[in-house]
N, C-alpha and C positions, 0 to 999 in steps of 0.2 A: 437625458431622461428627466422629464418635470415630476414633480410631485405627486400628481394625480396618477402618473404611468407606476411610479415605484411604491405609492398605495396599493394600488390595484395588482402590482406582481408581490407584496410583502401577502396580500391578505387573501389570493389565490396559493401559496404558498403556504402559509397555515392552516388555511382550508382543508387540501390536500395532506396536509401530514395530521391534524384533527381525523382524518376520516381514516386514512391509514390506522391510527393508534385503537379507532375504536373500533374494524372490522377485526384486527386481531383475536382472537381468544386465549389472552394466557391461564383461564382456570382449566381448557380442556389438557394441558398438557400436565395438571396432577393425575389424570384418568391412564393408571396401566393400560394398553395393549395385551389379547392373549397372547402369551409366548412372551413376553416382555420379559428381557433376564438383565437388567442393567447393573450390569460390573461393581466395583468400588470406585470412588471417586478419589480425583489424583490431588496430592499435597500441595503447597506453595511450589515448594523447590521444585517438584514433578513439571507441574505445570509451566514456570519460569524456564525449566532446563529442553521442554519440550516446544515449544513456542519461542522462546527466545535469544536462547544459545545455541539449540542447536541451527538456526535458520542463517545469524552469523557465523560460527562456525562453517557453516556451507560459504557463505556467500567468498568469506576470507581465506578458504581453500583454494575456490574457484578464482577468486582475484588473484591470488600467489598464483597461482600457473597461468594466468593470462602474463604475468609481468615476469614469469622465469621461460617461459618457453617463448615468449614474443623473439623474434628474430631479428628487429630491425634493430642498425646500430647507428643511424642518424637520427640523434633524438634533437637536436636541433632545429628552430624553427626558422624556413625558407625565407630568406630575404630575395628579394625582388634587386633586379642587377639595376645599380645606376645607371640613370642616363649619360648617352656622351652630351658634355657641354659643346653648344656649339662656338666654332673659333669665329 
């Protein structure tokens, strides 16, 4: 890719995320909804323990019993048989 090609994809690319940033409206999202009851908001720890311990937590559950219940008991890796030399 020359220069001219990775101009033109840097500056269609910014373009696009320029336009993205400014169709957004983040002031409508200070405007309650009727019926709008929104909770308490959750602490560091809440937050960290809900996002990120518990998602490990699962994942290293789920790995311990792939690697306790796996069945197979050739964990060694297949070598291909020698040739016979010829005489």
């Amino acid at each position: 890719m020359d220069n001219k090609n990775a101009l033109r994809a840097g500056a269609l690319a910014a373009g696009t995320t320029l336009m993205m940033l400014l169709m957004t409206s983040p002031a409508l999202a200070l405007t309650r909804d009727d019926g709008d009851d929104p909770g308490k908001g959750l602490s560091v720890i809440e937050t960290l323990g809900l996002y990120v311990l518990i998602p490990l937590a699962l994942f290293a559950i789920i790995a311990g019993l792939v690697f306790a219940l796996d069945g197979s008991t050739d964990r060694e890796p297949k070598t291909k048989a020698k040739a016979k030399a010829k005489a």
